[in-house]
C-alpha positions in Angstrom: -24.6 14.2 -93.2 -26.0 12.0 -95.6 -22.7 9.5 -95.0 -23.5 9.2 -91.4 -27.0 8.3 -91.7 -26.9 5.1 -93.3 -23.7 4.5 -91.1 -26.0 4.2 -88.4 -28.6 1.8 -90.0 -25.9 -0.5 -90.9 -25.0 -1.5 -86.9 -29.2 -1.2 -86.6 -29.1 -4.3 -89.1 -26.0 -6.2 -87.5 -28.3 -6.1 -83.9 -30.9 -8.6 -85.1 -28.7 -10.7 -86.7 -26.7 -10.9 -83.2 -30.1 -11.7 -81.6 -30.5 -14.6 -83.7 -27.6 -17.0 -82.6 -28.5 -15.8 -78.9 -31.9 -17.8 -79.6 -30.1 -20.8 -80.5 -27.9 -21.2 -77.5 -31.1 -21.4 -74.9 -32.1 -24.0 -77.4 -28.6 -25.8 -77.1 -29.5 -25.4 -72.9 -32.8 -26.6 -73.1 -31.7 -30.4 -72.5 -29.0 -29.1 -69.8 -32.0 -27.9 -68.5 -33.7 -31.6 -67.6 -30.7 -32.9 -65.6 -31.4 -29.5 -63.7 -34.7 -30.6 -63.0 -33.7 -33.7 -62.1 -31.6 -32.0 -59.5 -34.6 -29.5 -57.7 -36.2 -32.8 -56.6 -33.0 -34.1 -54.9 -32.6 -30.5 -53.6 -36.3 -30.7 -52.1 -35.4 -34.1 -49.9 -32.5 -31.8 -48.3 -35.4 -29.4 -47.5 -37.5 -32.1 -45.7 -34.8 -32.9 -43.9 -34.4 -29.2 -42.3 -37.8 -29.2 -40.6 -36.6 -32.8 -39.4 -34.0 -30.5 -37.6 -35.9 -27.8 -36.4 -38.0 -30.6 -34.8 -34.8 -31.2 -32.6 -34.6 -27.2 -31.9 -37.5 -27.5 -29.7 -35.5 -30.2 -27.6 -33.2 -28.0 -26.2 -35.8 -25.5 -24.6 -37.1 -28.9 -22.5 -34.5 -27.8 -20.2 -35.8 -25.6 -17.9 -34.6 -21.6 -18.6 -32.7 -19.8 -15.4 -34.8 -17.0 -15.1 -32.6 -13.4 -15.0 -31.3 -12.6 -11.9 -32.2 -9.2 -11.9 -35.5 -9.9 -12.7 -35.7 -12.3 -9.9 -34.4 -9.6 -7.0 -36.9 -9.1 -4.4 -37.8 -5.3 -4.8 -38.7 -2.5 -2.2 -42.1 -1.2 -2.3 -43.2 2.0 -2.1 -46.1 2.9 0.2 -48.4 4.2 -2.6 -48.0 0.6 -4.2 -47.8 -1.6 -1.6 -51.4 0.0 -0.9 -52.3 -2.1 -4.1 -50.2 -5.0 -4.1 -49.1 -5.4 -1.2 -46.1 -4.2 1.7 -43.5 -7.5 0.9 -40.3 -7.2 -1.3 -41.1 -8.3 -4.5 -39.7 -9.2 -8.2 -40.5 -6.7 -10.9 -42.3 -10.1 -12.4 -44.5 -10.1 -9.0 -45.0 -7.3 -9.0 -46.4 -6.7 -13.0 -48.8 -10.0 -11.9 -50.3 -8.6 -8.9 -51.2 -5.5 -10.4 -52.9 -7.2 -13.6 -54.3 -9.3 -11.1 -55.8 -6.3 -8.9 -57.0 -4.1 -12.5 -58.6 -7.5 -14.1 -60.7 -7.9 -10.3 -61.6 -4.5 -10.5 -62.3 -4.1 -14.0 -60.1 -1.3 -15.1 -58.8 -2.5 -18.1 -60.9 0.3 -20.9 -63.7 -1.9 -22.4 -63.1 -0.6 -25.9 -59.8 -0.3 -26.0 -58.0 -3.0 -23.8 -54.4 -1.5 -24.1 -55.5 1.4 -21.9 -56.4 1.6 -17.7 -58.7 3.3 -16.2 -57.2 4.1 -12.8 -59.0 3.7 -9.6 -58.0 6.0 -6.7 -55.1 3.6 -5.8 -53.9 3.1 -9.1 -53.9 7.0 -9.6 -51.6 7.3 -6.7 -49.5 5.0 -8.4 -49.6 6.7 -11.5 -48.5 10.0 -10.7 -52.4 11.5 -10.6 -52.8 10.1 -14.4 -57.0 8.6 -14.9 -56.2 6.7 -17.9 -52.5 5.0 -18.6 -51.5 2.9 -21.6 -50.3 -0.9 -20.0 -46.9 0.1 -21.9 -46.5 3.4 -19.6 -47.8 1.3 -16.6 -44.7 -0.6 -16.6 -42.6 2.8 -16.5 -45.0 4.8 -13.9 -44.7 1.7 -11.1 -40.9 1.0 -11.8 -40.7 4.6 -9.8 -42.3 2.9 -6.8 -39.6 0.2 -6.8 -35.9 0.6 -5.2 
């Protein structure tokens, strides 16, 4: 037993003597190191460039976008909503602006929490008897009234 303990401070003592030329090689890199920071600044004028590109991105969009077609499709109307809206086929789109249109004249949007509407006896035909609807389930409640 005695054999195997100084066995194992022998590689103990070979460690820091390994750790020792490690130290001089990041001293032997340390002037490879300025030519590298030379470099960063060339690689920061390719950077300047890029936003020189993404100012052309917005370009494109100029063009004016072909809205979805089945966005776009005139839409039945039920009775219950056209008693808010209106009786005419209209788009989805339409359709999502009149009623914002006809709960920001009446003032149901909650005061406190804007996400939520407080129907009005129309509107609570529309939504299925429901007082108080999120704007996210509005979209789903009147998308029952169209065909």
């Amino acid at each position: 037993m005695a054999a195997k303990k100084p066995a194992a401070k022998k590689p103990a003592a070979k460690k820091p003597a390994a750790k020792k030329p490690a130290a001089k090689k990041p001293a032997a890199k340390k002037p490879a190191a300025k030519p590298t920071a030379a470099k960063k600044p060339a690689a920061k004028k390719p950077a300047a460039k890029k936003p020189a590109a993404k100012k052309a991105a917005p370009k494109k969009p100029a063009v004016k976008r072909k809205p979805n077609a089945a966005f776009m499709k005139p839409m039945n109307i039920s009775s219950t909503l056209a008693a808010v809206i209106g009786a005419a086929p209209q788009p989805r789109t339409e359709v999502t602006k009149k009623l914002w249109d006809y709960i920001k004249k009446n003032k149901l949007q909650d005061a406190i929490n804007r996400r939520m509407i407080n129907a009005d006896e129309k509107l609570r035909a529309v939504f299925g008897g429901k007082k108080v609807v999120s704007m996210f389930e509005m979209t789903k409640l009147v998308s029952q009234h169209l065909k």
